[in-house]
TIRO-2110 file (N, C-alpha, C; in Angstrom, 1 decimal):
// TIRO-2110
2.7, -7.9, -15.4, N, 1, A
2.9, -9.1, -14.6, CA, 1, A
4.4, -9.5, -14.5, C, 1, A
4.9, -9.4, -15.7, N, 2, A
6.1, -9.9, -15.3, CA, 2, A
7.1, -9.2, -15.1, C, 2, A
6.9, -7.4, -14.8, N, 3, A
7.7, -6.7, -14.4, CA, 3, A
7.5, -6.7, -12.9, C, 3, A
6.4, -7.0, -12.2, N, 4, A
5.7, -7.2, -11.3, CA, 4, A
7.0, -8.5, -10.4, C, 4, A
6.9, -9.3, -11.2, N, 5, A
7.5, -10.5, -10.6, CA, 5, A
9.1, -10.2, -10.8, C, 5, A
9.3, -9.8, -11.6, N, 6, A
11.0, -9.3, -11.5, CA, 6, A
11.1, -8.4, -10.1, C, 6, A
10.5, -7.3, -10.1, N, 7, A
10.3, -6.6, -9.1, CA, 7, A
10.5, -7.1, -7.3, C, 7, A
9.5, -8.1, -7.1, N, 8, A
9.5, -8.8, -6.2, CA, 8, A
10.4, -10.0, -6.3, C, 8, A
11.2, -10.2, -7.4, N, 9, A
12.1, -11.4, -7.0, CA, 9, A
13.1, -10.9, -6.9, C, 9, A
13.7, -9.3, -7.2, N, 10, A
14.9, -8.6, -6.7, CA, 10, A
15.0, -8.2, -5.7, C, 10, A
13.5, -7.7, -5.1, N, 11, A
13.5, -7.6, -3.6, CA, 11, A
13.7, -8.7, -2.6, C, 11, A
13.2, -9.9, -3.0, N, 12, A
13.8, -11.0, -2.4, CA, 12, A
15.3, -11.2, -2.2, C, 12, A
16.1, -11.1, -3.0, N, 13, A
17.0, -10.6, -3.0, CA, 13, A
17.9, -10.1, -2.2, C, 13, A
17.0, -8.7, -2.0, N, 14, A
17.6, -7.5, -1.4, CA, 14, A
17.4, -7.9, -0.1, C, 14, A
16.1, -8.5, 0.2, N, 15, A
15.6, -8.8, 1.9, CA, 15, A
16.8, -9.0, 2.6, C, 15, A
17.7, -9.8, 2.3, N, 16, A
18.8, -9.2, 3.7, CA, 16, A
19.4, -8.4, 3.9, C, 16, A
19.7, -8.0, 3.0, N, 17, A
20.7, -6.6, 3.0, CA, 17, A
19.9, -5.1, 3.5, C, 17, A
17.9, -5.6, 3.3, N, 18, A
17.5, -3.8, 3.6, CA, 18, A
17.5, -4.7, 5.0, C, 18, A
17.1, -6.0, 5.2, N, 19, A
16.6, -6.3, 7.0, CA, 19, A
18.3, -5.1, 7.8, C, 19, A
19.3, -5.6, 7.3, N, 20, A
20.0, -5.3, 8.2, CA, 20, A
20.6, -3.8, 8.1, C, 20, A
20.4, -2.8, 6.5, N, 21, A
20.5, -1.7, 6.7, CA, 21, A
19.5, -0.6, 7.0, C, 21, A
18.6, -1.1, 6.6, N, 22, A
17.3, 0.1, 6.6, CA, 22, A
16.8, -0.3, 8.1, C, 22, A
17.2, 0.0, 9.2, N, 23, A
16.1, 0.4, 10.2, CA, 23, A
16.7, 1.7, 11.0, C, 23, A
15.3, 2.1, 11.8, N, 24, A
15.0, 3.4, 12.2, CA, 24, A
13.6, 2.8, 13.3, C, 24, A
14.3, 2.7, 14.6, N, 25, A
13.4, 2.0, 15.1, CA, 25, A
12.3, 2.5, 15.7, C, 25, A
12.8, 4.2, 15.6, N, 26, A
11.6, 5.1, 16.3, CA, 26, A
11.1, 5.7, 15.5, C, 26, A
10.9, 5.1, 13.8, N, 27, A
10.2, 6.0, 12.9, CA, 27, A
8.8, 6.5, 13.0, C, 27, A
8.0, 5.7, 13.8, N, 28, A
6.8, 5.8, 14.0, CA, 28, A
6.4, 6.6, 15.0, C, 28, A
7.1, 7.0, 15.9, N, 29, A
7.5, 8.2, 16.6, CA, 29, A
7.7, 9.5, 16.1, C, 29, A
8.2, 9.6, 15.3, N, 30, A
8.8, 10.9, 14.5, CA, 30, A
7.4, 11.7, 13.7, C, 30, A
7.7, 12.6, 13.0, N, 31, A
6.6, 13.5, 12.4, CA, 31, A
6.5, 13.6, 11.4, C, 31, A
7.6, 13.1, 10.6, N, 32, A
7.5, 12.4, 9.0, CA, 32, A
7.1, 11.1, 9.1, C, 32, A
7.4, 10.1, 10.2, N, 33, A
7.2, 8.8, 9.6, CA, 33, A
5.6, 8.5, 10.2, C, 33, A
4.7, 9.5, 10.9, N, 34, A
3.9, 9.2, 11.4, CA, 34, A
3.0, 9.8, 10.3, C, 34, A
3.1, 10.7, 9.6, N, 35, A
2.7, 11.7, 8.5, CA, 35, A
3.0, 10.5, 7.1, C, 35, A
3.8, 9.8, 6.6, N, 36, A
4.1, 9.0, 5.6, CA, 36, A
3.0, 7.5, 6.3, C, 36, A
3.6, 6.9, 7.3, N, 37, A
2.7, 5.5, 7.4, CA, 37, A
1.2, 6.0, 7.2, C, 37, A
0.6, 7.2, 7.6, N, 38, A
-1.1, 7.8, 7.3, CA, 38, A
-1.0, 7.7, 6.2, C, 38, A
0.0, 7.7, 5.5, N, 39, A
-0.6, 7.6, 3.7, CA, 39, A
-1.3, 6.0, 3.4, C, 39, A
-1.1, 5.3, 4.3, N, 40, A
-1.6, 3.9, 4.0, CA, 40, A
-2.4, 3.6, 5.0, C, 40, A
-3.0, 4.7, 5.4, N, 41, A
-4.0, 3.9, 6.6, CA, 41, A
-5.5, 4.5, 5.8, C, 41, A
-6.3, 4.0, 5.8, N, 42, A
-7.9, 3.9, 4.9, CA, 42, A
-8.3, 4.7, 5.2, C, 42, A
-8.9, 5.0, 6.2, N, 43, A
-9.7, 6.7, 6.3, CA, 43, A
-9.0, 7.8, 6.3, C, 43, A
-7.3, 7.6, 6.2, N, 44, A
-7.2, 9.4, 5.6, CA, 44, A
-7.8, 9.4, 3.8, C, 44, A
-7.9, 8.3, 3.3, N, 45, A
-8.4, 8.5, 1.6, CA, 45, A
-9.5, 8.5, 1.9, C, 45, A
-10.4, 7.8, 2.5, N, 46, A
-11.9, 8.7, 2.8, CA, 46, A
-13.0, 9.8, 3.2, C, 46, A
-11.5, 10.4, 3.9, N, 47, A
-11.5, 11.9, 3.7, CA, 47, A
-11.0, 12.6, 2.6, C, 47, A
-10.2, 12.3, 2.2, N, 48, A
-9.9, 12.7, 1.0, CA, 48, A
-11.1, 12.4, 0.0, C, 48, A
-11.3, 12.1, -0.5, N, 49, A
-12.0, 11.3, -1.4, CA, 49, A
-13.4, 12.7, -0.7, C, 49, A
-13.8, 12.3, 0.3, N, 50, A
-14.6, 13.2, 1.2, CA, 50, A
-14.6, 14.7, 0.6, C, 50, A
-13.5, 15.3, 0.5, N, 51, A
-13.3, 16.8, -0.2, CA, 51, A
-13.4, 16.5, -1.2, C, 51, A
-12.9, 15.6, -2.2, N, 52, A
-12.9, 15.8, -3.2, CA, 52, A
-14.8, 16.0, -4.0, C, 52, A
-15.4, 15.0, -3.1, N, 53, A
-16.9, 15.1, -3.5, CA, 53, A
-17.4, 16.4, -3.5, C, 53, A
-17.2, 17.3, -2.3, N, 54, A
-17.9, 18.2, -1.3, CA, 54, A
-17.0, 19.1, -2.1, C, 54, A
-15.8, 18.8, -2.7, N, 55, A
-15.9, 20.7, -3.7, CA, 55, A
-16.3, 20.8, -4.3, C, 55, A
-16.5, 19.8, -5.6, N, 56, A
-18.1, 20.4, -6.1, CA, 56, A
-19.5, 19.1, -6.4, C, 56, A
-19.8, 19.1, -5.2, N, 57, A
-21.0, 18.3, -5.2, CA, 57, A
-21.7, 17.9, -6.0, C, 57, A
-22.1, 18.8, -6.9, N, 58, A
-23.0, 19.0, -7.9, CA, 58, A
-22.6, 18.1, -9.1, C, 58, A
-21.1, 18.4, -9.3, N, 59, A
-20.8, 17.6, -10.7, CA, 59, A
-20.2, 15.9, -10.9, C, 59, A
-21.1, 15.1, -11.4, N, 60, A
-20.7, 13.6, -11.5, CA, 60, A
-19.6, 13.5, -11.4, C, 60, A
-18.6, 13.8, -12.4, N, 61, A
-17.6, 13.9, -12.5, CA, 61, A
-16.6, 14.0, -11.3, C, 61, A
-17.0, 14.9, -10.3, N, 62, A
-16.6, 15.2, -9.1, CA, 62, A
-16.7, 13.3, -7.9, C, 62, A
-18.3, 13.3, -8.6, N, 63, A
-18.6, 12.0, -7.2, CA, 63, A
-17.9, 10.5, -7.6, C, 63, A
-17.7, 10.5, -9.2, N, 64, A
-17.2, 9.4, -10.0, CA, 64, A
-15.2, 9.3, -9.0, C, 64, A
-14.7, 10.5, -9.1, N, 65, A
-13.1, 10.6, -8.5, CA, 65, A
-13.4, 10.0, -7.3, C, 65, A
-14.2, 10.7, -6.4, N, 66, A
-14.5, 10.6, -4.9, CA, 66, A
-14.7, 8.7, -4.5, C, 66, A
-15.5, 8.1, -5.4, N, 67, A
-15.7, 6.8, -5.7, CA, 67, A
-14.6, 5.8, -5.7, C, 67, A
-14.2, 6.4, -7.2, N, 68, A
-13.0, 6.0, -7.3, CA, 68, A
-11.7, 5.6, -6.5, C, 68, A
-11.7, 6.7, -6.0, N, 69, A
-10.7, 6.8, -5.1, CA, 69, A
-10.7, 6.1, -3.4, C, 69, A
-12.4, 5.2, -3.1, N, 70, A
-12.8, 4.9, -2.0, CA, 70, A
-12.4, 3.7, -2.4, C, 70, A
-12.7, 3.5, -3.6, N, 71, A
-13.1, 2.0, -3.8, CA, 71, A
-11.7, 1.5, -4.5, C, 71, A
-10.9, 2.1, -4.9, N, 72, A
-9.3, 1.8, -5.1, CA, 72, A
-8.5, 1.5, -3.9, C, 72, A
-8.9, 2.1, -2.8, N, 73, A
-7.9, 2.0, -1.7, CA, 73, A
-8.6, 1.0, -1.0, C, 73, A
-10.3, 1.0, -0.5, N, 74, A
-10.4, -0.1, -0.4, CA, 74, A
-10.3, -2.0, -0.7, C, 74, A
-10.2, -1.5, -2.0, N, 75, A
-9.8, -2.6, -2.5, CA, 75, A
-8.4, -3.1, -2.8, C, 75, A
-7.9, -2.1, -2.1, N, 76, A
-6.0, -2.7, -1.8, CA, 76, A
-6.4, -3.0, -0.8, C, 76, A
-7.2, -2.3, 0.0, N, 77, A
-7.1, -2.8, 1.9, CA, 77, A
-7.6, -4.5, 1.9, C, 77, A
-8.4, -4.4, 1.1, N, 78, A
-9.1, -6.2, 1.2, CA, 78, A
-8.1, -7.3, 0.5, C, 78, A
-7.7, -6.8, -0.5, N, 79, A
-6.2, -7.9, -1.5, CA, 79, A
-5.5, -8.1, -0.5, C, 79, A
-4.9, -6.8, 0.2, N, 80, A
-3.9, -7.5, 1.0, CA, 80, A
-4.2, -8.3, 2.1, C, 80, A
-5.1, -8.1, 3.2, N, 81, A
-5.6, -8.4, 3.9, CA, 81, A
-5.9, -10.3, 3.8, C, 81, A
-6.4, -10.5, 2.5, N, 82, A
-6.9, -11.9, 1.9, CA, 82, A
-5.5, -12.7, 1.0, C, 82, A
-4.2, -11.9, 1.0, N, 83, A
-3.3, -12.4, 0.7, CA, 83, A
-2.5, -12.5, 1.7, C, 83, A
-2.6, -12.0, 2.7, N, 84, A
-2.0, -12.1, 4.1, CA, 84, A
-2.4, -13.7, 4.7, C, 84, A
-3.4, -14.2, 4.9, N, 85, A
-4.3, -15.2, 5.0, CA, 85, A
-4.0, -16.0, 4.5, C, 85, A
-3.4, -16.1, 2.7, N, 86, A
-2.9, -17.0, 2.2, CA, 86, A
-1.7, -16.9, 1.9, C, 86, A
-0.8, -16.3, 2.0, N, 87, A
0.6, -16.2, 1.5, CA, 87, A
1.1, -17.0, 3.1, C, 87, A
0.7, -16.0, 4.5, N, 88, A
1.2, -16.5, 5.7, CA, 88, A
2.2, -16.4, 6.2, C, 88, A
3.0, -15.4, 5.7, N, 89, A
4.3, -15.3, 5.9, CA, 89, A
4.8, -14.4, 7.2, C, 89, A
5.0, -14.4, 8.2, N, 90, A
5.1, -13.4, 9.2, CA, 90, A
5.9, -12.5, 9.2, C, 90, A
5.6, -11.4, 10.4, N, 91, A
6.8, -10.4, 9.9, CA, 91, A
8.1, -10.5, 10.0, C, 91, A
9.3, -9.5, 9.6, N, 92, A
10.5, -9.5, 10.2, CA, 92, A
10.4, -9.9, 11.9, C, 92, A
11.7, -10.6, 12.1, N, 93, A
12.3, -10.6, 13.7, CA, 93, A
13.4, -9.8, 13.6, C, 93, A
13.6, -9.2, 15.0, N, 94, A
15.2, -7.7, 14.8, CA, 94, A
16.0, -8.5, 14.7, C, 94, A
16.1, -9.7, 15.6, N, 95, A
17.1, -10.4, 16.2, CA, 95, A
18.0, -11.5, 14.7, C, 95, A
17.0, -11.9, 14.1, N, 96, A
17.3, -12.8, 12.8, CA, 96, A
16.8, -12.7, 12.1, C, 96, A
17.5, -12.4, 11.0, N, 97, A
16.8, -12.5, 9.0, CA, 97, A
16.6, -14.4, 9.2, C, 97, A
15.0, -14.4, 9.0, N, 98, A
14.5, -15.5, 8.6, CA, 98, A
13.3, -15.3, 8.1, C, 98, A
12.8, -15.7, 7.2, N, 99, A
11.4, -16.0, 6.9, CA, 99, A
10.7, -16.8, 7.7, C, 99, A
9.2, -16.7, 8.1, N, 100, A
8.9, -17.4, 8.9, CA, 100, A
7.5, -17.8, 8.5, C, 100, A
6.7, -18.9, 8.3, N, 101, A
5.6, -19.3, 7.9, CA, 101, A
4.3, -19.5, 9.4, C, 101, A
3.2, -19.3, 9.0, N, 102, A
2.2, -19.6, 10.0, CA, 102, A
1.5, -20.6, 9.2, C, 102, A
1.4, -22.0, 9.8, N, 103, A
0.5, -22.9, 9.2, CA, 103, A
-0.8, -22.3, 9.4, C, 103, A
-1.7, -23.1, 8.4, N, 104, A
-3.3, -22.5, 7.8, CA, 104, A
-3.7, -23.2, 9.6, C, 104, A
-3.1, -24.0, 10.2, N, 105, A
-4.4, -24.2, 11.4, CA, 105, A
-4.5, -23.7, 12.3, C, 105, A
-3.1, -22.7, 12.4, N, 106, A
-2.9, -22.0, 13.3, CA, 106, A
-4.0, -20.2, 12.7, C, 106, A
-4.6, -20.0, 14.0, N, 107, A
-5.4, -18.8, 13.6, CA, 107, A
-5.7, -18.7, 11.9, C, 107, A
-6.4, -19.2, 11.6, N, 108, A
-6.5, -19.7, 10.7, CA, 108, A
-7.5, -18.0, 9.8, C, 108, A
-7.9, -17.3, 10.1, N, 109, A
-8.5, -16.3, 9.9, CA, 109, A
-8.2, -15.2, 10.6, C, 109, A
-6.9, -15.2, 11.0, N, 110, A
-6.2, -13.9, 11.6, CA, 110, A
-5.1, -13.5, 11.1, C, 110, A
-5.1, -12.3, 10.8, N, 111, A
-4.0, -11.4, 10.0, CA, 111, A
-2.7, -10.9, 10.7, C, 111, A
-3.1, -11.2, 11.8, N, 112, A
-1.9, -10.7, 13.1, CA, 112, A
-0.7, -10.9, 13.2, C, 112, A
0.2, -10.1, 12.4, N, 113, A
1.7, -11.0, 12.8, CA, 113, A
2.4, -11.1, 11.4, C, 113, A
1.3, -11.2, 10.3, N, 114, A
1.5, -11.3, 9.2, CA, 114, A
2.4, -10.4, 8.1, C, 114, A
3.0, -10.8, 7.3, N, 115, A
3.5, -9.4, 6.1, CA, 115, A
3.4, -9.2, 4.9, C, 115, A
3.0, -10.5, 4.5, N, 116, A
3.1, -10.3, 2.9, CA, 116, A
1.9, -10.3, 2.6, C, 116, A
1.4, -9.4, 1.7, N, 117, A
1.9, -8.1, 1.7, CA, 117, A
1.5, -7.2, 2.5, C, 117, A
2.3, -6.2, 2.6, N, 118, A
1.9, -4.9, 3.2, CA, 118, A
0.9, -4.0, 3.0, C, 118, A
-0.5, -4.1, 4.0, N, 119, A
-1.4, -3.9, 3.9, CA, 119, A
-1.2, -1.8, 3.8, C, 119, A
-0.6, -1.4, 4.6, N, 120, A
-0.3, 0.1, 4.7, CA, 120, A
0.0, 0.6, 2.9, C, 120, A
1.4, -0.2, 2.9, N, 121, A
1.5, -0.1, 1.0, CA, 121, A
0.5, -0.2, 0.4, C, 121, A
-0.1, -1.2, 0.6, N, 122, A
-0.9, -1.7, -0.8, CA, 122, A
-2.2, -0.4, -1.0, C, 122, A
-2.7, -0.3, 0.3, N, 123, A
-3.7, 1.1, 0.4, CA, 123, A
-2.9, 2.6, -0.2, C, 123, A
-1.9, 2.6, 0.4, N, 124, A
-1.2, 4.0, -0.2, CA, 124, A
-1.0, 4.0, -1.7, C, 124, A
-0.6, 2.7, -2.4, N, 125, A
-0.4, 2.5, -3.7, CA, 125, A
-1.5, 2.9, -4.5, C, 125, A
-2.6, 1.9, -4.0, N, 126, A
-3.7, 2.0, -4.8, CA, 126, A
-4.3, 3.4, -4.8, C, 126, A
-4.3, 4.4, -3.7, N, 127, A
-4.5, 5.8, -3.2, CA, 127, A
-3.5, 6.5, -4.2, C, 127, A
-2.9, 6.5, -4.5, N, 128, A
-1.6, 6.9, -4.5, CA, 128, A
-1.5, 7.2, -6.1, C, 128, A
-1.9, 6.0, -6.7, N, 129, A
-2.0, 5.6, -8.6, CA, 129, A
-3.9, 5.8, -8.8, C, 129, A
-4.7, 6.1, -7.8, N, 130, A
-5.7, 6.6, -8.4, CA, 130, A
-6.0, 8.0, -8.3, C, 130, A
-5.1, 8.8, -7.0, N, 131, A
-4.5, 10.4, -7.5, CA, 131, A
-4.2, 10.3, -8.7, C, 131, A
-2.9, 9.6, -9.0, N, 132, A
-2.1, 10.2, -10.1, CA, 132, A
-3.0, 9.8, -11.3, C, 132, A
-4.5, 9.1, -11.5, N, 133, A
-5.1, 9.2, -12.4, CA, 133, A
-6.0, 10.1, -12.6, C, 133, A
-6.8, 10.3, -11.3, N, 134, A
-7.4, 11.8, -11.5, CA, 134, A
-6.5, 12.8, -11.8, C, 134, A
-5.5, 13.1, -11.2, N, 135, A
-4.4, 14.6, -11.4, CA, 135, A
-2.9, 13.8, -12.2, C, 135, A
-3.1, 13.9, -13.0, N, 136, A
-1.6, 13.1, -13.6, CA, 136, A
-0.7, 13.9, -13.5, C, 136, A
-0.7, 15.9, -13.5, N, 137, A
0.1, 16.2, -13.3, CA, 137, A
0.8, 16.2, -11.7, C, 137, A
-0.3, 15.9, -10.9, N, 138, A
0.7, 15.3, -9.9, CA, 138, A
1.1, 14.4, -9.4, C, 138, A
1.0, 13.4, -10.3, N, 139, A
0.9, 11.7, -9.7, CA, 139, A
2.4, 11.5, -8.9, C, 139, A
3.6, 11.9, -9.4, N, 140, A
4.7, 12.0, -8.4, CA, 140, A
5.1, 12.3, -7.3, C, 140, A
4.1, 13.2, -6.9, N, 141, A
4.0, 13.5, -5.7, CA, 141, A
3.5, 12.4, -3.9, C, 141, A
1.7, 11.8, -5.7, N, 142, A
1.7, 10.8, -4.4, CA, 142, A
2.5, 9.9, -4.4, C, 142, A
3.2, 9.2, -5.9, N, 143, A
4.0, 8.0, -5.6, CA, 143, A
4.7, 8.2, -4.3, C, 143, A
5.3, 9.8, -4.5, N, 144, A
6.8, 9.9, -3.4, CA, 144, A
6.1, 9.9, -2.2, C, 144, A
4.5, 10.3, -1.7, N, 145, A
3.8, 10.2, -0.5, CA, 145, A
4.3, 8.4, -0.1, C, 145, A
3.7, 8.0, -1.6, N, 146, A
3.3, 6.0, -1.2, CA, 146, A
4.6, 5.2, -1.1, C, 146, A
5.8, 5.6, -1.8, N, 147, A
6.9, 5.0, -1.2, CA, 147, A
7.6, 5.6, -0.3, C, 147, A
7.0, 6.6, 0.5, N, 148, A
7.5, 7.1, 1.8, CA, 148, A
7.0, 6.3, 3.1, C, 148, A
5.3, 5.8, 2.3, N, 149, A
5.1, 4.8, 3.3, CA, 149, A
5.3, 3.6, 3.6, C, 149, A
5.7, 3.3, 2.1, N, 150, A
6.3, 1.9, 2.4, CA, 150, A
8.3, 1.3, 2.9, C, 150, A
8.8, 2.7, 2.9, N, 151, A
9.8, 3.0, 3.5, CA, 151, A
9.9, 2.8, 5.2, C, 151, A
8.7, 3.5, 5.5, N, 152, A
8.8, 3.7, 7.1, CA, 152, A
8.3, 2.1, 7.7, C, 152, A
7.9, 1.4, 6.9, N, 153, A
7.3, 0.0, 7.0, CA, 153, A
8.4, -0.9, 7.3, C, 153, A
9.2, -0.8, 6.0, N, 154, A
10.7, -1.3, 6.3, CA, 154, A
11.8, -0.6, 7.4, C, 154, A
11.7, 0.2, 7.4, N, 155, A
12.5, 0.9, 8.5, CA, 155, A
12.0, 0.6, 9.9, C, 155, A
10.7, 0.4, 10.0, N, 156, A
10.2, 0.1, 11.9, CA, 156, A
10.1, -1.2, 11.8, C, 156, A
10.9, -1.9, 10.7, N, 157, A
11.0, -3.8, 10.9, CA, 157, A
9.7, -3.9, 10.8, C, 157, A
8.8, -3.6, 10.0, N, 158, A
7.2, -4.0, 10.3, CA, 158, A
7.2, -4.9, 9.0, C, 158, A
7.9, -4.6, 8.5, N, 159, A
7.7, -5.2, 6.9, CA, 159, A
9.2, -5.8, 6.2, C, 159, A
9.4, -6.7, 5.5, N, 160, A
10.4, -7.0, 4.9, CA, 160, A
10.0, -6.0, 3.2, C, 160, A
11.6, -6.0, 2.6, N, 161, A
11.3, -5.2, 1.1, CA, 161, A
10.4, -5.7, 0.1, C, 161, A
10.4, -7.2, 0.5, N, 162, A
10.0, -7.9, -0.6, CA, 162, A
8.4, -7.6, -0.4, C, 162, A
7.7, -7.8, 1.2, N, 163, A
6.5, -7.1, 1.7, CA, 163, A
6.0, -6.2, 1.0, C, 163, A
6.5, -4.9, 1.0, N, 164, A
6.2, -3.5, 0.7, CA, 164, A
6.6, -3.9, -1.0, C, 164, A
7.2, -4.3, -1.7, N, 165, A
7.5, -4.7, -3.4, CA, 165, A
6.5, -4.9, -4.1, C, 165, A
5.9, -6.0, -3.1, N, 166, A
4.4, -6.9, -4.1, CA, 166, A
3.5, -5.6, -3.6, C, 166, A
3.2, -5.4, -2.8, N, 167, A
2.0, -4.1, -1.8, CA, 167, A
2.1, -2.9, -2.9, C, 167, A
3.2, -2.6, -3.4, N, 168, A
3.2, -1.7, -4.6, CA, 168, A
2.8, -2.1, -5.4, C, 168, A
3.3, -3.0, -6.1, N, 169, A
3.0, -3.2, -7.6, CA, 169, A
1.4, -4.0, -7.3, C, 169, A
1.2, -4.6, -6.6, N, 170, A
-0.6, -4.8, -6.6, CA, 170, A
-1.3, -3.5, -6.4, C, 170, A
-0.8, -2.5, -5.5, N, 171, A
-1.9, -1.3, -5.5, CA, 171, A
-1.5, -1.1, -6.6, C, 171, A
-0.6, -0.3, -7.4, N, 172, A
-0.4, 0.6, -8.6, CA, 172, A
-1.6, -0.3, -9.8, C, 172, A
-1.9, -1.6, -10.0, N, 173, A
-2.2, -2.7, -10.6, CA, 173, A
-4.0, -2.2, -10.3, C, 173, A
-4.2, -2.8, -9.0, N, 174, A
-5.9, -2.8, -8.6, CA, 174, A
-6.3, -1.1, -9.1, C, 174, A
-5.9, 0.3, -9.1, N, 175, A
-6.3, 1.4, -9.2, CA, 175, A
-6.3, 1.4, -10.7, C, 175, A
-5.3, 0.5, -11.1, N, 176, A
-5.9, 0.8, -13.0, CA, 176, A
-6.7, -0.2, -13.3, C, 176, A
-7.1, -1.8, -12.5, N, 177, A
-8.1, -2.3, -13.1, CA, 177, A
-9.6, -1.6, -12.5, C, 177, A
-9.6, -0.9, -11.2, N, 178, A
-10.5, -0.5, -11.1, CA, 178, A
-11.0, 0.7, -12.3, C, 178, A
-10.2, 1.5, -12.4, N, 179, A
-9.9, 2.9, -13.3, CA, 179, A
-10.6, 2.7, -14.6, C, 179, A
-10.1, 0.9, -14.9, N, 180, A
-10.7, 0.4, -16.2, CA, 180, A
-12.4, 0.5, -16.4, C, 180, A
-12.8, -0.5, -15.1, N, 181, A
-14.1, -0.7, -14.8, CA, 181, A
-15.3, 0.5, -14.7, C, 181, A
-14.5, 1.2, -14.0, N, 182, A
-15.3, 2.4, -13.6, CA, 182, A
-15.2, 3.5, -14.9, C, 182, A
-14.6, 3.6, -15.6, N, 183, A
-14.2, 4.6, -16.7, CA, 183, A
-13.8, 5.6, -16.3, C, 183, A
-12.6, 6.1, -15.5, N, 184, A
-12.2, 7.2, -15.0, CA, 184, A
-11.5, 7.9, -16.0, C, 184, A
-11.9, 9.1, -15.7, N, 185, A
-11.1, 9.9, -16.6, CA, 185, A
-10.4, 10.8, -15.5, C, 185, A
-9.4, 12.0, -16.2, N, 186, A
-8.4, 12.9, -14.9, CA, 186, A
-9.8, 14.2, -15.1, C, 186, A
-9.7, 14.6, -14.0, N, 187, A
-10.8, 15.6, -13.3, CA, 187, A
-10.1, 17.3, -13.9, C, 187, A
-10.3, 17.9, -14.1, N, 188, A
-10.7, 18.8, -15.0, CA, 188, A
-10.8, 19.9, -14.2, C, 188, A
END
């Protein structure tokens, strides 16, 4: 928790300095940045998750990862989603570094427009730290997949740093309390 909050209070910090150096306004265009933002979008981990069952069907162990792995990323998809709602914070504008708030009466159960946190991150995170618990030898790999996604977030102005900051350290966080619950072990 409280590396959590240092984390996100240095990104605050940083929020004006990445608003005005980190953009790339046609990242989402491109073939990396369209290949990195899928790391945070929900049904590529449900295909995943998908193979992971169906290579060996047979063995619990196999369906327990597959599980795991649905129910980690979905449940970053829903935190952030229900912290979007209550935090309220909108996205970056290109034009001005400002924070900007949505009162509760306005759309009052709409996510639209919103940033904190970053729903793309927080799925890739949680995907991302419940790979690197089934495969720890490669858990690096997905981190560097999940902060690729949450790079291209900051980079297409979709997200402030501080956005994508908390969206990490909540996914990395929900895939080990889930990991807890469920009793995951690394797959074999």
């Amino acid at each position: 928790m409280l590396v959590t909050a240092g984390a996100v209070a240095l990104a605050h910090m940083a929020d004006p300095l990445a608003w005005r150096l980190l953009r790339l306004d046609r990242v989402n265009e491109t073939d990396w940045g369209r290949l990195l933002r899928s790391v945070g979008y929900l049904p590529t981990w449900g295909l995943v998750a998908l193979m992971l069952w169906r290579h060996r069907p047979e063995s619990v162990a196999q369906r327990v990862a597959a599980r795991y792995l649905v129910v980690s990323a979905l449940a970053g998809g829903v935190v952030a989603e229900a912290l979007k709602l209550l935090f309220r914070r909108g996205r970056p504008d290109a034009e001005l570094f400002a924070y900007s708030f949505r009162a509760f009466t306005e759309a009052p159960l709409s996510t639209r427009g919103l940033g904190l946190p970053s729903s793309h991150t927080l799925v890739a995170f949680a995907a991302a730290t419940a790979m690197g618990v089934l495969f720890p030898r490669t858990r690096w790999v997905w981190f560097a997949l999940a902060a690729g996604c949450a790079l291209t977030r900051v980079l297409a102005l979709g997200h402030f740093l501080s956005d994508v900051t908390l969206a990490a350290c909540l996914g990395w966080g929900i895939a080990h309390w889930v990991a807890l619950r469920m009793q995951v072990e690394p797959v074999s």
